[in-house]
C-alpha positions in Angstrom: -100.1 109.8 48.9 -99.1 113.2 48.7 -98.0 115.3 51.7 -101.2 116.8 53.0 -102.6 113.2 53.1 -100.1 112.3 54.3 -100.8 114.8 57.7 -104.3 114.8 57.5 -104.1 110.7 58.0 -101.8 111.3 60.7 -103.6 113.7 62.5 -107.0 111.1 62.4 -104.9 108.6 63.7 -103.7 111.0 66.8 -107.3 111.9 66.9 -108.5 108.2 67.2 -105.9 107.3 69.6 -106.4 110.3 72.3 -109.9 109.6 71.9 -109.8 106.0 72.8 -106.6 106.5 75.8 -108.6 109.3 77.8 -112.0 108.6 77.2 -112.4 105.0 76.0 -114.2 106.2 72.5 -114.1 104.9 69.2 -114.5 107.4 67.1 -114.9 106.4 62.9 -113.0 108.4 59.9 -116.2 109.3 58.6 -117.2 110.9 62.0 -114.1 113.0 61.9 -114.1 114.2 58.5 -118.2 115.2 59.0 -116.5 117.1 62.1 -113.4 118.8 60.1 -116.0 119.9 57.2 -118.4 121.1 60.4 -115.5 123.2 62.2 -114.1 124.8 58.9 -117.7 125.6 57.7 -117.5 127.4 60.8 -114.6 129.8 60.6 -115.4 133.1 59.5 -114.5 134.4 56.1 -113.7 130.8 54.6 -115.5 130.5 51.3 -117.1 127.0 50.8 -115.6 125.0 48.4 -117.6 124.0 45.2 -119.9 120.7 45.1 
């Protein structure tokens, strides 16, 4: 696993578990990875990566 999967797993995981601690949500990979692609489609100037 290279580095940057390495943080992007980790960050999922602190994700997941703040989510679950303060507001008692399970929240799936899949939902956060639609949400990552959703929030940097979102920043200005970032060109989309190709299909």
């Amino acid at each position: 696993m290279t580095k940057s999967q390495e943080n992007i797993k980790r960050s999922q995981e602190f994700i997941q578990r703040i989510m679950k601690e303060r507001f008692g949500q399970d929240v799936p990979d899949e939902d956060l990875e639609r949400a990552a692609r959703d929030l940097c489609d979102a920043i200005p100037g970032r060109e989309k990566e190709a299909a």
